[in-house]
N, C-alpha and C positions, 0 to 999 in steps of 0.2 A: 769288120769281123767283131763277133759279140765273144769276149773274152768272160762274161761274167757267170757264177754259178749259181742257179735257181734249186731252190728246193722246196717242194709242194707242202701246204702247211695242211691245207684242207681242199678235196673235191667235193663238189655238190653238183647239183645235179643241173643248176644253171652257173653256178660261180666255182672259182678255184682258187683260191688262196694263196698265192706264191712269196718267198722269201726272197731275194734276190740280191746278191752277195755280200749275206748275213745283218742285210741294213735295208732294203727297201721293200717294203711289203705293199705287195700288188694284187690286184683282182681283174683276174681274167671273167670278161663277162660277155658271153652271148649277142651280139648285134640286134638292134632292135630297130621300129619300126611309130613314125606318130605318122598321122593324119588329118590335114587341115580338109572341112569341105565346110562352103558356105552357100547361107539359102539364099533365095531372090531378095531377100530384106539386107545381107549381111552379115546377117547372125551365123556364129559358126555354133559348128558341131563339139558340144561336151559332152563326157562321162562323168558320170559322180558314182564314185565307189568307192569301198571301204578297202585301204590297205594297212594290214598287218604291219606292216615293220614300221609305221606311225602312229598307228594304234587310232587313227582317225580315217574322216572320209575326208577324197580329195576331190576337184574340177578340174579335168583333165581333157585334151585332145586325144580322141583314140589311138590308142599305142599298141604296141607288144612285143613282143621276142621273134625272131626270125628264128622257122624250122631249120633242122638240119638238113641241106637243102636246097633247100628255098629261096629263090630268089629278094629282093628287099619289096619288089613289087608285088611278087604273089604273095608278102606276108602280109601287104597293107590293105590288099582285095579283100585276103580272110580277116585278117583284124577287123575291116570297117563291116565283114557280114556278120560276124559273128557280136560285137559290141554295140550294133547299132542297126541291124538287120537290113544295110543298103550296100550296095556295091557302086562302084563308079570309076572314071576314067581316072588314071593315076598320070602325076608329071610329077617326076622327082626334083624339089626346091632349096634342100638343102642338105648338109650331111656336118653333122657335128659329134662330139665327144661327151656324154655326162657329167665326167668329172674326171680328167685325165691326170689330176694329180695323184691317182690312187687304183684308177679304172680305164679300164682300154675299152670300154662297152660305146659304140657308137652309132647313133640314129641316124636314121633316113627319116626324114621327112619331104613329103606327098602332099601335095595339092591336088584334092578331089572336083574332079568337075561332073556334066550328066549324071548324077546319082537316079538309079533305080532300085526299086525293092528285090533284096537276095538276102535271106535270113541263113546262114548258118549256126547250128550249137555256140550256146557260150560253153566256153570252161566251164568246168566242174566248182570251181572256187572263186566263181565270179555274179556278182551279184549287181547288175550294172543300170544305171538310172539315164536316161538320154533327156538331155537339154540344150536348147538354142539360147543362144547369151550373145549379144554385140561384144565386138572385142574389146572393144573399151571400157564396157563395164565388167569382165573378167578380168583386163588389166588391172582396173580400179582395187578391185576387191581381192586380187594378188600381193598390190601395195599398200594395202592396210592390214594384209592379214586375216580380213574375212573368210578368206577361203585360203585353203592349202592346194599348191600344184604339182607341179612337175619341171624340169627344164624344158623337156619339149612342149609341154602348154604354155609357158612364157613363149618358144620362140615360134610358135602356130600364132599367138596374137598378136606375136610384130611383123611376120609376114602378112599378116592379115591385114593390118594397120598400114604399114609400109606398100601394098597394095590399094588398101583406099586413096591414101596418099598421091600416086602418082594418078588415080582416074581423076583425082580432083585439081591434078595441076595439069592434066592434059596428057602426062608424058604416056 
């Protein structure tokens, strides 16, 4: 039993801002959705787009928020038609927390296979660049800071990695 008392500091329209007994301030946030697909070479699938709350662009694995809804898979179908105008076979790989010391917001991550063309609208506030990068060299340029990401683009390139990995040890 949860004996503790919440009181709301801020609603928005994706996030909510809670207080939690008068000491722990929490962000309730919307479930979301990344997308690992890779081509016949290995190269996987990025975004480069400009986000606002960094005030930079990032390279990123296609992500996004799950509708109200929505399953985690119908969001990664639309996510990948709408960021990258393909659609393809989903297998759910992972499920993780962004940052669970402050945020309850947690991804699904999909591993895309058979990709075919299905353009869905982007968003209205999306201005989105499609690029093929080996994983290694988005790892690379992660750890130096060349490029800025996301948690779920780190762990799309160690699944990706961790998948070469075992075709090249047989397993």
């Amino acid at each position: 039993m949860n004996d503790s008392k919440t009181q709301v500091i801020y609603n928005g329209k994706i996030i909510q801002v809670v207080l939690e007994d008068g000491r722990w301030e929490m962000v309730r946030h919307q479930s979301a959705v990344a997308i690992l697909l890779q081509n016949e070479r290995g190269e996987m699938l990025c975004v480069r787009q400009y986000r606002r709350a960094i005030a930079d662009y990032t390279l990123e694995a296609p992500a996004g928020l799950i509708d109200e809804g929505e399953t985690p898979e119908a969001a990664a179908h639309r996510e990948l038609q709408e960021e990258a105008g393909l659609d393809a076979d989903m297998e759910l790989i992972s499920r993780f927390y962004s940052s669970p010391g402050f945020c309850n917001e947690e991804l699904y991550m999909f591993r895309a296979s058979n990709p075919r063309e299905s353009r869905l609208p982007m968003d209205d506030d999306e201005d989105i660049e499609v690029i093929w990068r080996q994983p290694a060299e988005v790892l690379r340029e992660l750890q130096s800071a060349a490029t800025k990401g996301s948690a779920s683009t780190i762990a799309a390139v160690l699944h990706a990695l961790s998948a070469q990995v075992a075709v090249e040890q047989g397993a």
